[in-house]
HTML snippet that shows the backbone in 3Dmol.js (N, CA, C, O; Angstrom):
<script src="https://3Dmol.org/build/3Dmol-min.js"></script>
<div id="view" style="width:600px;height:400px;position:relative"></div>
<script>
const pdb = `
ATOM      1  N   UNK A   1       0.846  -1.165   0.000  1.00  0.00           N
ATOM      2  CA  UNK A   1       0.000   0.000   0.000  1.00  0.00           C
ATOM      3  C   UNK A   1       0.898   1.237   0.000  1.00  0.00           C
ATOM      4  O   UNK A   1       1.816   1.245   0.821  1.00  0.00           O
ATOM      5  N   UNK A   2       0.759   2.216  -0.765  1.00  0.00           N
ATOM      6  CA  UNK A   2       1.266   3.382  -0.966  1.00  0.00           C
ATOM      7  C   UNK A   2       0.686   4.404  -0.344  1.00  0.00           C
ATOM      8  O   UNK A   2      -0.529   4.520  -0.505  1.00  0.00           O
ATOM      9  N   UNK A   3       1.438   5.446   0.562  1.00  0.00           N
ATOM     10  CA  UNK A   3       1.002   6.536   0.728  1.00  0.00           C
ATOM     11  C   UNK A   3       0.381   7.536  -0.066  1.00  0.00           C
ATOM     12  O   UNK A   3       0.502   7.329  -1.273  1.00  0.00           O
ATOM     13  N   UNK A   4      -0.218   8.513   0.237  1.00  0.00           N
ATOM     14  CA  UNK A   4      -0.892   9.106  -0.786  1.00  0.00           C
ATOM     15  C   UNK A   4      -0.571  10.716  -0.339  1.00  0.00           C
ATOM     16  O   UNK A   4      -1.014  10.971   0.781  1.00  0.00           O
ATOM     17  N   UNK A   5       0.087  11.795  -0.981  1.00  0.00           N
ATOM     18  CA  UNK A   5       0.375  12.920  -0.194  1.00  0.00           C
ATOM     19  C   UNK A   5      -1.001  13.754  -1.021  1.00  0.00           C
ATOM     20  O   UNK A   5      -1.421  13.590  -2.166  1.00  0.00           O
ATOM     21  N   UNK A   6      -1.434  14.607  -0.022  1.00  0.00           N
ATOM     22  CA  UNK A   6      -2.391  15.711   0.090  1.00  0.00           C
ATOM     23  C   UNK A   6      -1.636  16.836  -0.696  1.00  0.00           C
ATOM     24  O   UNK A   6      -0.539  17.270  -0.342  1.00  0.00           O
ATOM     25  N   UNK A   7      -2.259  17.225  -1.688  1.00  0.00           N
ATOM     26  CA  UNK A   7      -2.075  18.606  -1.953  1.00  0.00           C
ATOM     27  C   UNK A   7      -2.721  19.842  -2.256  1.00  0.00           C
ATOM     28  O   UNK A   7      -3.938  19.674  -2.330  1.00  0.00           O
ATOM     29  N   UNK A   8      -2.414  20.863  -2.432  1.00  0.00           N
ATOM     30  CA  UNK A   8      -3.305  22.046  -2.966  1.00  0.00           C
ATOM     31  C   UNK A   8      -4.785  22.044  -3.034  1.00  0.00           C
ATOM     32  O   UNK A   8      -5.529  22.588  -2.217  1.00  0.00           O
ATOM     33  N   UNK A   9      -5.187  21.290  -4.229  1.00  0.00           N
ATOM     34  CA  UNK A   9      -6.408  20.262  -4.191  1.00  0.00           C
ATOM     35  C   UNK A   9      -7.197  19.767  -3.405  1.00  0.00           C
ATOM     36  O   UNK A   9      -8.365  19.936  -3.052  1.00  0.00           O
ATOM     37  N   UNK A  10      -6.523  19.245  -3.226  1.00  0.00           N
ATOM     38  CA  UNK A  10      -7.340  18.408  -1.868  1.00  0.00           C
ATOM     39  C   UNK A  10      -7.665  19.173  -0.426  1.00  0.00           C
ATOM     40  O   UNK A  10      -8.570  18.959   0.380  1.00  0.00           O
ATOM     41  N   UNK A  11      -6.624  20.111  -0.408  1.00  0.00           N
ATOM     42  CA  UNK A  11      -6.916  21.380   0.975  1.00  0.00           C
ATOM     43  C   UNK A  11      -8.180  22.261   0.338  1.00  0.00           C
ATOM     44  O   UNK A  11      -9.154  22.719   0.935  1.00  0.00           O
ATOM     45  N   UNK A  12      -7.898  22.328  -0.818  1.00  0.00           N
ATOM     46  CA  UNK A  12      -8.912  23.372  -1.774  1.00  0.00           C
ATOM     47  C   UNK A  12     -10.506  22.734  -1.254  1.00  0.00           C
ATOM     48  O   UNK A  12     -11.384  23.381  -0.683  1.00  0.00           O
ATOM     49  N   UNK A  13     -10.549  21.283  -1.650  1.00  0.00           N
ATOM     50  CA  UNK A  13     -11.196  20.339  -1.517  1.00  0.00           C
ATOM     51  C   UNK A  13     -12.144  20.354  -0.253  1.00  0.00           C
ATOM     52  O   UNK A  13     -13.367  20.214  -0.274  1.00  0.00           O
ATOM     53  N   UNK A  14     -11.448  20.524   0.701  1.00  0.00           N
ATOM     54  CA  UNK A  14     -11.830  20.121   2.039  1.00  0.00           C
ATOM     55  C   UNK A  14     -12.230  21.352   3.184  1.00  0.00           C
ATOM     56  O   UNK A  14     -13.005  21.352   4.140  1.00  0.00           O
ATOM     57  N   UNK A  15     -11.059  22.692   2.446  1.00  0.00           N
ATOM     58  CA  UNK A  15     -11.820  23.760   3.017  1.00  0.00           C
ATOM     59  C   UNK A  15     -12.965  24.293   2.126  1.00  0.00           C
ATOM     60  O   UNK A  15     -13.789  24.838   2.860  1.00  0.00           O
ATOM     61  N   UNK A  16     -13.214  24.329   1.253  1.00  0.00           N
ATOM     62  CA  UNK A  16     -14.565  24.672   0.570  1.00  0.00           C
ATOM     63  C   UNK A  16     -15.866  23.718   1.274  1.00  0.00           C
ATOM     64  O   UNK A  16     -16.916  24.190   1.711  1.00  0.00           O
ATOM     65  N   UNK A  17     -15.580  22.623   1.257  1.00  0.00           N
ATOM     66  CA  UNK A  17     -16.801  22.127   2.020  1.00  0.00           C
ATOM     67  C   UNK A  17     -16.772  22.274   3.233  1.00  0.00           C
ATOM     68  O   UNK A  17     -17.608  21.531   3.746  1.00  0.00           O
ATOM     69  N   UNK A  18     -16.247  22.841   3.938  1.00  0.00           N
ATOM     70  CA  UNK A  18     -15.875  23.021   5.650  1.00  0.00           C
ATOM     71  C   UNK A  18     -16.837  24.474   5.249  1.00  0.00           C
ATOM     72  O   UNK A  18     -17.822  24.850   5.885  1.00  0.00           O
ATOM     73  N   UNK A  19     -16.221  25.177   3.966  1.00  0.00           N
ATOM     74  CA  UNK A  19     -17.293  26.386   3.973  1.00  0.00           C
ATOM     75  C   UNK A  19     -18.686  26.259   3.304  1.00  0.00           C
ATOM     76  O   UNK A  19     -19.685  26.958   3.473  1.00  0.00           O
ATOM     77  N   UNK A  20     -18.552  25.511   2.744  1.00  0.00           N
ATOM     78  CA  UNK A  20     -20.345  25.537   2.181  1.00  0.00           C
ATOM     79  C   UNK A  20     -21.334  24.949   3.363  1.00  0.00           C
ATOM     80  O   UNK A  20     -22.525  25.231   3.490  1.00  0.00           O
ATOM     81  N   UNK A  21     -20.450  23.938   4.313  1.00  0.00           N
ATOM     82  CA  UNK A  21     -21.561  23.348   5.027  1.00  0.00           C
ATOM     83  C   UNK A  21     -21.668  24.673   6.362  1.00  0.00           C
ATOM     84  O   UNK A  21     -22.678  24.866   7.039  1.00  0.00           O
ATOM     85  N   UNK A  22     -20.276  25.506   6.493  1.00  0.00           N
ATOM     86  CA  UNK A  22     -20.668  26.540   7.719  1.00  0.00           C
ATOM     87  C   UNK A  22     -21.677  28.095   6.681  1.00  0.00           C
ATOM     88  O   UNK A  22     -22.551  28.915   6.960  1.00  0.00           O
ATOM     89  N   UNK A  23     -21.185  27.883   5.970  1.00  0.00           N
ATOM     90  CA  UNK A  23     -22.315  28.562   4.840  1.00  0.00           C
ATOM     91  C   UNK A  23     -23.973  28.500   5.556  1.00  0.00           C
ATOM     92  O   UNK A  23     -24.426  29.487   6.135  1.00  0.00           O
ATOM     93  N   UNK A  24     -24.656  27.384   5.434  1.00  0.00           N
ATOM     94  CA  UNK A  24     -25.807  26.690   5.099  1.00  0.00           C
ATOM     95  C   UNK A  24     -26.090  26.924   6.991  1.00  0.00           C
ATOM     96  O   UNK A  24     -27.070  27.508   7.452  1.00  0.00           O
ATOM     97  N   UNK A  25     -24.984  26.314   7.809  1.00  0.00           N
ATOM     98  CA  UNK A  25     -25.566  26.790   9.123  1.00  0.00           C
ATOM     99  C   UNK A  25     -25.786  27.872   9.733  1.00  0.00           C
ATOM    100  O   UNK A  25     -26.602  28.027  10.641  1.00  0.00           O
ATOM    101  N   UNK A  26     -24.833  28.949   9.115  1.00  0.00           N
ATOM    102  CA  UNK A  26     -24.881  29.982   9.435  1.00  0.00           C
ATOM    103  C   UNK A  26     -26.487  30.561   9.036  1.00  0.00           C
ATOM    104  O   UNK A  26     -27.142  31.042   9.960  1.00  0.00           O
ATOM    105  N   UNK A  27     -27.065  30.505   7.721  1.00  0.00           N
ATOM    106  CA  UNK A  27     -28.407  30.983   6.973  1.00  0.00           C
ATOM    107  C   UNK A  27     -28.965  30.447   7.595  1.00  0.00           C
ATOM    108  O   UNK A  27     -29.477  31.196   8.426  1.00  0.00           O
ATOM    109  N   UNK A  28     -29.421  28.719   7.831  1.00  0.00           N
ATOM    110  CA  UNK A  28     -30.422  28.466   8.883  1.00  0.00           C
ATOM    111  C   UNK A  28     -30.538  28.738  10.167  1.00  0.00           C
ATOM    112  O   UNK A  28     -31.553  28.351  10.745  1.00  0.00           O
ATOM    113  N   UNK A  29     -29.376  29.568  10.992  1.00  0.00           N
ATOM    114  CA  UNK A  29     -29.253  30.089  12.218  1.00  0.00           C
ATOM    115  C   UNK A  29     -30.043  31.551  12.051  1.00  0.00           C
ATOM    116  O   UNK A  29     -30.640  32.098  12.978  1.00  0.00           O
ATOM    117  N   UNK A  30     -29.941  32.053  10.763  1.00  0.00           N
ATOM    118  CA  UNK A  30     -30.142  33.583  10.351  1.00  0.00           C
ATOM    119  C   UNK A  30     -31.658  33.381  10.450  1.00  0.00           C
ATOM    120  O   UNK A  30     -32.341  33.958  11.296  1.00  0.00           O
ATOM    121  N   UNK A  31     -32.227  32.387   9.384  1.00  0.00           N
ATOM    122  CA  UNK A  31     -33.581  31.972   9.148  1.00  0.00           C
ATOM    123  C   UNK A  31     -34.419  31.783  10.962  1.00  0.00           C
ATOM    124  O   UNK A  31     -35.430  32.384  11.324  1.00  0.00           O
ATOM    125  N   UNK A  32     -33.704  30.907  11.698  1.00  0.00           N
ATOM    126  CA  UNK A  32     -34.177  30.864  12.729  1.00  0.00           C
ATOM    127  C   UNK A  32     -34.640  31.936  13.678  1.00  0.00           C
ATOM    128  O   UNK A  32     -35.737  32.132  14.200  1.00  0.00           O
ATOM    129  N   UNK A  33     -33.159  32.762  13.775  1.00  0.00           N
ATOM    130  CA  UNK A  33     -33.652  33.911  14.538  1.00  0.00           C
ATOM    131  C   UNK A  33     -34.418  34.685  14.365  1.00  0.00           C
ATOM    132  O   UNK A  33     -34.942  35.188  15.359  1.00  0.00           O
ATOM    133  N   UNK A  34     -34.822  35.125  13.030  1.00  0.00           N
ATOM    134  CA  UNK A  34     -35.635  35.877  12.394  1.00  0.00           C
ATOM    135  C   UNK A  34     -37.451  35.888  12.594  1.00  0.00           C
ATOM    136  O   UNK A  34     -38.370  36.706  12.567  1.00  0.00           O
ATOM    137  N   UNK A  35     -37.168  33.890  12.879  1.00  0.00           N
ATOM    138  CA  UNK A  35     -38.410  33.422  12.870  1.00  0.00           C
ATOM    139  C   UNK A  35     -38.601  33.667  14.507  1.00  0.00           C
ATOM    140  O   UNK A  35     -39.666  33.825  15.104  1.00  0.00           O
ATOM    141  N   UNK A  36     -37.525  33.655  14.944  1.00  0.00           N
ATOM    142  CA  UNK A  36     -38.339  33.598  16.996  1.00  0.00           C
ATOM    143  C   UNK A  36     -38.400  34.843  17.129  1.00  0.00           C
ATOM    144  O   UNK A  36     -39.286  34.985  17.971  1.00  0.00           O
ATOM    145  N   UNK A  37     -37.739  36.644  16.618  1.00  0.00           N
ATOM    146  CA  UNK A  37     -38.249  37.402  16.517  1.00  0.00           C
ATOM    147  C   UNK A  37     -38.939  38.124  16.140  1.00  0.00           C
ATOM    148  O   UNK A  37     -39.094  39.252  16.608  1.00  0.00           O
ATOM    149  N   UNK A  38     -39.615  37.578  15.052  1.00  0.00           N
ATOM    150  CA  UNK A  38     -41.356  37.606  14.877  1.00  0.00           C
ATOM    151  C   UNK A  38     -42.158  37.075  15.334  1.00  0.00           C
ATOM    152  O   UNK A  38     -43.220  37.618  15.031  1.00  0.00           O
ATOM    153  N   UNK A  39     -42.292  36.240  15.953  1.00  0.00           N
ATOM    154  CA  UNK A  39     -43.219  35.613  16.963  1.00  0.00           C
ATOM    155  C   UNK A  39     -43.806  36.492  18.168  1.00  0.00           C
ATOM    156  O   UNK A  39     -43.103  37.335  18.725  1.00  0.00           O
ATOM    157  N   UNK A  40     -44.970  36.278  18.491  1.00  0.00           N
ATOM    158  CA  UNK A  40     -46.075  36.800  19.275  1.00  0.00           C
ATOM    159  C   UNK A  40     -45.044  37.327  20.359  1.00  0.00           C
ATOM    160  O   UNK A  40     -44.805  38.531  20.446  1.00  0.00           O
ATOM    161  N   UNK A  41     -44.391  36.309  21.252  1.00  0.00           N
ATOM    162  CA  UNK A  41     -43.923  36.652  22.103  1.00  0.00           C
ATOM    163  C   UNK A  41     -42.714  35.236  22.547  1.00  0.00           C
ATOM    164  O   UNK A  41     -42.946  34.071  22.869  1.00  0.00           O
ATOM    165  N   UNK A  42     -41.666  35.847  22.411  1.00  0.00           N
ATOM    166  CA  UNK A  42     -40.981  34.613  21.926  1.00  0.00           C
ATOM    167  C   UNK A  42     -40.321  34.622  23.660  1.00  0.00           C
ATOM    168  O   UNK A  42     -40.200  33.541  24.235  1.00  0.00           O
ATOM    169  N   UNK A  43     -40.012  35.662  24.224  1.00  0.00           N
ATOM    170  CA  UNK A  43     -39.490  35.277  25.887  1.00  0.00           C
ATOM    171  C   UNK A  43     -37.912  35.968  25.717  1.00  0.00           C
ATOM    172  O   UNK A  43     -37.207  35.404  24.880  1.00  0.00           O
ATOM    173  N   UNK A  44     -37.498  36.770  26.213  1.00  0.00           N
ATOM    174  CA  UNK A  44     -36.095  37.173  26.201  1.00  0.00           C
ATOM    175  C   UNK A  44     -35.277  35.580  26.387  1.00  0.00           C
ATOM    176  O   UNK A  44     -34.285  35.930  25.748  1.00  0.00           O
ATOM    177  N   UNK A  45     -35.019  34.419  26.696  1.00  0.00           N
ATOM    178  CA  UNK A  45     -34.111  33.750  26.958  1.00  0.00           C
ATOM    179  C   UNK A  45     -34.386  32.740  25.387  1.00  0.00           C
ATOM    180  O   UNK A  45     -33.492  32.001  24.976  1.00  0.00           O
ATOM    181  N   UNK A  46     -35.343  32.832  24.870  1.00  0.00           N
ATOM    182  CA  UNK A  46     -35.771  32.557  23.544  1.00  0.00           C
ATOM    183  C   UNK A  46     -34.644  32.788  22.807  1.00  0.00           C
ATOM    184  O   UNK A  46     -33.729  32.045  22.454  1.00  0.00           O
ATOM    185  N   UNK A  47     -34.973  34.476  22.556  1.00  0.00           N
ATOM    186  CA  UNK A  47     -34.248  35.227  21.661  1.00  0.00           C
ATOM    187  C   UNK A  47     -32.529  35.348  22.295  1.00  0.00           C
ATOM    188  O   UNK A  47     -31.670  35.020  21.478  1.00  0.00           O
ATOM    189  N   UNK A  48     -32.242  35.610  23.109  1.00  0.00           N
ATOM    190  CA  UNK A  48     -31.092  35.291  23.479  1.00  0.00           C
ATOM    191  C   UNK A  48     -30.380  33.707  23.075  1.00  0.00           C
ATOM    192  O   UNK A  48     -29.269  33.653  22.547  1.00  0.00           O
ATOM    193  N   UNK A  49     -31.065  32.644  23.355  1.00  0.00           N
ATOM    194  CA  UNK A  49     -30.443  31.649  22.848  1.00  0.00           C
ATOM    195  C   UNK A  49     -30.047  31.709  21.085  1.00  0.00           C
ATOM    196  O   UNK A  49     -29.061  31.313  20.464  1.00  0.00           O
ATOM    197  N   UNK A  50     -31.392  32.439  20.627  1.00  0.00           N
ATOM    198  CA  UNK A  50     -31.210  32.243  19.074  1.00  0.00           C
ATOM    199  C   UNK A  50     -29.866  32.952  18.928  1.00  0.00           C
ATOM    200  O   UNK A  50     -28.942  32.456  18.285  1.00  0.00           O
ATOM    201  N   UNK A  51     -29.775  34.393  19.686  1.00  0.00           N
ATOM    202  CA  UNK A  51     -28.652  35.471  19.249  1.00  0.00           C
ATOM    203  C   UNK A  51     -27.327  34.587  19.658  1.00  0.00           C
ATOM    204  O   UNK A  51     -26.193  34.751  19.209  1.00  0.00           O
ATOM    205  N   UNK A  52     -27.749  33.614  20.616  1.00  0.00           N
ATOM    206  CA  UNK A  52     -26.189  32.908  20.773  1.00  0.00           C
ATOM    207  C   UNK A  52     -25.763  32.087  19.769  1.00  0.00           C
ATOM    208  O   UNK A  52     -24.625  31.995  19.309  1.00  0.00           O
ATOM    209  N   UNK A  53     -26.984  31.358  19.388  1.00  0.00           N
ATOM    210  CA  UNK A  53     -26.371  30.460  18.385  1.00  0.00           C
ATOM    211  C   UNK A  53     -25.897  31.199  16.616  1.00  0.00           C
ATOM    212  O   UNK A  53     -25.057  30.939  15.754  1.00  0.00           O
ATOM    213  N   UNK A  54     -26.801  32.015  16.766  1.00  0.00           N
ATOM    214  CA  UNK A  54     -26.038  32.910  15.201  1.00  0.00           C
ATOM    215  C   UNK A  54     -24.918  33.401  15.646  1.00  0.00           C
ATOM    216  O   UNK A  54     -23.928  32.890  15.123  1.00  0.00           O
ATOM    217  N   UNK A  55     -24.692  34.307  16.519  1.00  0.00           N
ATOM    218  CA  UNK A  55     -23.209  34.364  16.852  1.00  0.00           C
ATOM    219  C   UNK A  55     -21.992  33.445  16.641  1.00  0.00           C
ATOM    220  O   UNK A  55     -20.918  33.892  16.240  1.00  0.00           O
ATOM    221  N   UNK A  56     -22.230  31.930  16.969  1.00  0.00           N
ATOM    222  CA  UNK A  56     -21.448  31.073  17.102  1.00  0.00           C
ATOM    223  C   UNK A  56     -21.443  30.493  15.959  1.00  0.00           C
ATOM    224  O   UNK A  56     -20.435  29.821  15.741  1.00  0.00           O
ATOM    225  N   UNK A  57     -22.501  30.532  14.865  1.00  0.00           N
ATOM    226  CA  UNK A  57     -22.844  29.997  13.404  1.00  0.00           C
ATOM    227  C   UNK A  57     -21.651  30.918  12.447  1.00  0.00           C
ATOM    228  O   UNK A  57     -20.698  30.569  11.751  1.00  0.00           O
ATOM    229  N   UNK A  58     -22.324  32.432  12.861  1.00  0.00           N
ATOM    230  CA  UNK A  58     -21.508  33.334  12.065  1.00  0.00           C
ATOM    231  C   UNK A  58     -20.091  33.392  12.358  1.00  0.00           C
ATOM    232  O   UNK A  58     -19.385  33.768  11.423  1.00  0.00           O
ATOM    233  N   UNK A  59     -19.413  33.050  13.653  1.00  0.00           N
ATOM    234  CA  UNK A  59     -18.288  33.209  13.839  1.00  0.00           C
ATOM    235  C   UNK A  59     -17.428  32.061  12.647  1.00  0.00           C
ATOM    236  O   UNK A  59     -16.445  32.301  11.946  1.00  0.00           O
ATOM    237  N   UNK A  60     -18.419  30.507  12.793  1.00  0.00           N
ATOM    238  CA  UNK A  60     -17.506  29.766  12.317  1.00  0.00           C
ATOM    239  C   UNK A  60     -17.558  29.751  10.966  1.00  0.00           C
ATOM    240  O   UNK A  60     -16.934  28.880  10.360  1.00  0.00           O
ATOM    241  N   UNK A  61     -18.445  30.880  10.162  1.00  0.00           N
ATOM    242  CA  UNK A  61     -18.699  30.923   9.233  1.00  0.00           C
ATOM    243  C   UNK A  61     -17.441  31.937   8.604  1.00  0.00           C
ATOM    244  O   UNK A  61     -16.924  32.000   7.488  1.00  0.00           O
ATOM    245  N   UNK A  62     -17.286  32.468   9.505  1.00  0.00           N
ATOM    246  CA  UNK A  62     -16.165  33.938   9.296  1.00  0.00           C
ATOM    247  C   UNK A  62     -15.037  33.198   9.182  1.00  0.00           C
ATOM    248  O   UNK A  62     -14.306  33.528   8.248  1.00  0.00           O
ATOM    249  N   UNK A  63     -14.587  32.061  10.035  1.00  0.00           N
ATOM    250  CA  UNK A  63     -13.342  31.430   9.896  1.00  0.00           C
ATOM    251  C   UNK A  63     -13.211  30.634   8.710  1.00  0.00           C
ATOM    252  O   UNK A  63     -12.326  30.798   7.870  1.00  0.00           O
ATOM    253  N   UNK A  64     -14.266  29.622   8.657  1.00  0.00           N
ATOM    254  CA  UNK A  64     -14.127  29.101   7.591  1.00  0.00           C
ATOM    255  C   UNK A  64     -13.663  29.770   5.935  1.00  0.00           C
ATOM    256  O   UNK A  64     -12.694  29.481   5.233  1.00  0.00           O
ATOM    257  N   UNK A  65     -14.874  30.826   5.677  1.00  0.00           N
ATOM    258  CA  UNK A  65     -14.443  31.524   4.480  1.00  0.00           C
ATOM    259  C   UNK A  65     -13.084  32.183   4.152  1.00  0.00           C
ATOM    260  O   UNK A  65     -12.544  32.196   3.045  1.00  0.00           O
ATOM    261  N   UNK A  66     -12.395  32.993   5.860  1.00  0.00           N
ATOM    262  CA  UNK A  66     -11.168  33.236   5.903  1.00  0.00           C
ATOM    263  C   UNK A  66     -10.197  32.213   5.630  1.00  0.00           C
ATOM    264  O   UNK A  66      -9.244  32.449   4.887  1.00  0.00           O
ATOM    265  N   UNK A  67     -10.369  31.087   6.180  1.00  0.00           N
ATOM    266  CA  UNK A  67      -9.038  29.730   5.683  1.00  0.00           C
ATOM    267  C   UNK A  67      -9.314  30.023   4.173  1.00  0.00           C
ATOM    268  O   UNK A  67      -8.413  30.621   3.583  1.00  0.00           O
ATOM    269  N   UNK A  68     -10.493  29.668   3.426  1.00  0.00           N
ATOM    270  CA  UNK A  68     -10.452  29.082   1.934  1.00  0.00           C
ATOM    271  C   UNK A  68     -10.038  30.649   1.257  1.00  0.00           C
ATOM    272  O   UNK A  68      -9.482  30.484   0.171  1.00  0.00           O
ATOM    273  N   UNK A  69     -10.152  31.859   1.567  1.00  0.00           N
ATOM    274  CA  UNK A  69      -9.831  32.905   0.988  1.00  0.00           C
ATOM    275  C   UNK A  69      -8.195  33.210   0.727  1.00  0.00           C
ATOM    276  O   UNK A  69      -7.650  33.684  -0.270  1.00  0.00           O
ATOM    277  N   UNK A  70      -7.589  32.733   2.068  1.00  0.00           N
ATOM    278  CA  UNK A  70      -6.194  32.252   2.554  1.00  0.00           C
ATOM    279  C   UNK A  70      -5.541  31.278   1.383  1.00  0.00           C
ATOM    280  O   UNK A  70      -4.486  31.451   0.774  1.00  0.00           O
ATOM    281  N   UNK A  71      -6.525  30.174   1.257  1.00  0.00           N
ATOM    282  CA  UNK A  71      -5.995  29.445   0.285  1.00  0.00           C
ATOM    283  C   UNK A  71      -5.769  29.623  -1.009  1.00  0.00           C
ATOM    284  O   UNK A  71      -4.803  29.380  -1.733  1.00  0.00           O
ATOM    285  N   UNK A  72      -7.204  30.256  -1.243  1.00  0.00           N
ATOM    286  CA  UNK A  72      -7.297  30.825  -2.704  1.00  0.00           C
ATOM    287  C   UNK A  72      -5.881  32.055  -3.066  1.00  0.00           C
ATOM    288  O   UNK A  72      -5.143  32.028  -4.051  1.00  0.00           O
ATOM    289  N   UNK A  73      -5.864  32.753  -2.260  1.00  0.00           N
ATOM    290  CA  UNK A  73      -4.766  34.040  -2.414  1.00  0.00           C
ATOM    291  C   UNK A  73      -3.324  33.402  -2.594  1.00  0.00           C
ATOM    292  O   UNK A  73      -2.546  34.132  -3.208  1.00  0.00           O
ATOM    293  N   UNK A  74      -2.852  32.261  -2.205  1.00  0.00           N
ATOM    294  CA  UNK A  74      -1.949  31.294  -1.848  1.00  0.00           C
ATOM    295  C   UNK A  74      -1.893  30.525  -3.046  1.00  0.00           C
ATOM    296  O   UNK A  74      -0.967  30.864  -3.784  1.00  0.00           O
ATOM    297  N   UNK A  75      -2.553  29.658  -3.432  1.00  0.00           N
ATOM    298  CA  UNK A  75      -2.515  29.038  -4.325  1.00  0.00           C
ATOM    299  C   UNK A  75      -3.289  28.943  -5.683  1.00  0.00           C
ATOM    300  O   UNK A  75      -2.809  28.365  -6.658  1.00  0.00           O
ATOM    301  N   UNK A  76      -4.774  29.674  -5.685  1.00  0.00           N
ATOM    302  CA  UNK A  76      -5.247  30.267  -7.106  1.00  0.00           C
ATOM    303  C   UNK A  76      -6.598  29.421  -6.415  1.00  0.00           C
ATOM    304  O   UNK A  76      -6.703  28.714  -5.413  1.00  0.00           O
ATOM    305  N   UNK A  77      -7.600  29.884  -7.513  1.00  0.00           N
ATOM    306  CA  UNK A  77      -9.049  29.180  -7.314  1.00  0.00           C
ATOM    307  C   UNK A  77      -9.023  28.402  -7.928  1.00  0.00           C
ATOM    308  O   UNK A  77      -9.903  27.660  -7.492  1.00  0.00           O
ATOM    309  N   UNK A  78      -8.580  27.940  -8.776  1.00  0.00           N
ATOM    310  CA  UNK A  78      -8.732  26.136  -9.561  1.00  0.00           C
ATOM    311  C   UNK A  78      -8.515  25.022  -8.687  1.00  0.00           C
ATOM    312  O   UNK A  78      -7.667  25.392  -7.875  1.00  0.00           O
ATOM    313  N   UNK A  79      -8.741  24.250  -8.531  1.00  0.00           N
ATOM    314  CA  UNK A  79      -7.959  23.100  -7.816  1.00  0.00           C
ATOM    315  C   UNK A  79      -7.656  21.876  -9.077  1.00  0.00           C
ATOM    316  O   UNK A  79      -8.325  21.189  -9.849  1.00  0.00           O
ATOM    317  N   UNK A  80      -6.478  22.058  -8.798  1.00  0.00           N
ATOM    318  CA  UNK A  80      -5.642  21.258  -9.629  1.00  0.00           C
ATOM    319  C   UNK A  80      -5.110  19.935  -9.192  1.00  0.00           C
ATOM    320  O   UNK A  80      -4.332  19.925  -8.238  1.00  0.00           O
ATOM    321  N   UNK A  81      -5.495  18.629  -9.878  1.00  0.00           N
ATOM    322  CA  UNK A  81      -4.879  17.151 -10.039  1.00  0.00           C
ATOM    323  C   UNK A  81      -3.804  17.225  -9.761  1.00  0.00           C
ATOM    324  O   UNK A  81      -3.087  16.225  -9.797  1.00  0.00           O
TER     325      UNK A  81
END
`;
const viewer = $3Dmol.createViewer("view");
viewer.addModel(pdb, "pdb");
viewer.setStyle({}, {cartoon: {color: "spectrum"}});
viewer.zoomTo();
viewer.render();
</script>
Protein backbone atom coordinates (compact mmCIF):
# COMPACT_ATOMS: atom_id res chain seq x y z
CA UNK A 1 0.00 0.00 0.00
CA UNK A 2 1.27 3.38 -0.97
CA UNK A 3 1.00 6.54 0.73
CA UNK A 4 -0.89 9.11 -0.79
CA UNK A 5 0.37 12.92 -0.19
CA UNK A 6 -2.39 15.71 0.09
CA UNK A 7 -2.08 18.61 -1.95
CA UNK A 8 -3.30 22.05 -2.97
CA UNK A 9 -6.41 20.26 -4.19
CA UNK A 10 -7.34 18.41 -1.87
CA UNK A 11 -6.92 21.38 0.98
CA UNK A 12 -8.91 23.37 -1.77
CA UNK A 13 -11.20 20.34 -1.52
CA UNK A 14 -11.83 20.12 2.04
CA UNK A 15 -11.82 23.76 3.02
CA UNK A 16 -14.56 24.67 0.57
CA UNK A 17 -16.80 22.13 2.02
CA UNK A 18 -15.87 23.02 5.65
CA UNK A 19 -17.29 26.39 3.97
CA UNK A 20 -20.34 25.54 2.18
CA UNK A 21 -21.56 23.35 5.03
CA UNK A 22 -20.67 26.54 7.72
CA UNK A 23 -22.31 28.56 4.84
CA UNK A 24 -25.81 26.69 5.10
CA UNK A 25 -25.57 26.79 9.12
CA UNK A 26 -24.88 29.98 9.44
CA UNK A 27 -28.41 30.98 6.97
CA UNK A 28 -30.42 28.47 8.88
CA UNK A 29 -29.25 30.09 12.22
CA UNK A 30 -30.14 33.58 10.35
CA UNK A 31 -33.58 31.97 9.15
CA UNK A 32 -34.18 30.86 12.73
CA UNK A 33 -33.65 33.91 14.54
CA UNK A 34 -35.63 35.88 12.39
CA UNK A 35 -38.41 33.42 12.87
CA UNK A 36 -38.34 33.60 17.00
CA UNK A 37 -38.25 37.40 16.52
CA UNK A 38 -41.36 37.61 14.88
CA UNK A 39 -43.22 35.61 16.96
CA UNK A 40 -46.08 36.80 19.28
CA UNK A 41 -43.92 36.65 22.10
CA UNK A 42 -40.98 34.61 21.93
CA UNK A 43 -39.49 35.28 25.89
CA UNK A 44 -36.10 37.17 26.20
CA UNK A 45 -34.11 33.75 26.96
CA UNK A 46 -35.77 32.56 23.54
CA UNK A 47 -34.25 35.23 21.66
CA UNK A 48 -31.09 35.29 23.48
CA UNK A 49 -30.44 31.65 22.85
CA UNK A 50 -31.21 32.24 19.07
CA UNK A 51 -28.65 35.47 19.25
CA UNK A 52 -26.19 32.91 20.77
CA UNK A 53 -26.37 30.46 18.39
CA UNK A 54 -26.04 32.91 15.20
CA UNK A 55 -23.21 34.36 16.85
CA UNK A 56 -21.45 31.07 17.10
CA UNK A 57 -22.84 30.00 13.40
CA UNK A 58 -21.51 33.33 12.07
CA UNK A 59 -18.29 33.21 13.84
CA UNK A 60 -17.51 29.77 12.32
CA UNK A 61 -18.70 30.92 9.23
CA UNK A 62 -16.17 33.94 9.30
CA UNK A 63 -13.34 31.43 9.90
CA UNK A 64 -14.13 29.10 7.59
CA UNK A 65 -14.44 31.52 4.48
CA UNK A 66 -11.17 33.24 5.90
CA UNK A 67 -9.04 29.73 5.68
CA UNK A 68 -10.45 29.08 1.93
CA UNK A 69 -9.83 32.91 0.99
CA UNK A 70 -6.19 32.25 2.55
CA UNK A 71 -6.00 29.45 0.29
CA UNK A 72 -7.30 30.83 -2.70
CA UNK A 73 -4.77 34.04 -2.41
CA UNK A 74 -1.95 31.29 -1.85
CA UNK A 75 -2.52 29.04 -4.33
CA UNK A 76 -5.25 30.27 -7.11
CA UNK A 77 -9.05 29.18 -7.31
CA UNK A 78 -8.73 26.14 -9.56
CA UNK A 79 -7.96 23.10 -7.82
CA UNK A 80 -5.64 21.26 -9.63
CA UNK A 81 -4.88 17.15 -10.04
Amino acid sequence: MTAQTLGPADDYRRLRLAYDDAFRDFTDHVRLFQTVIHEHDPGHDRIQQAQEKLATAEAAYRRTRDLLAAHVLTHGATPRT
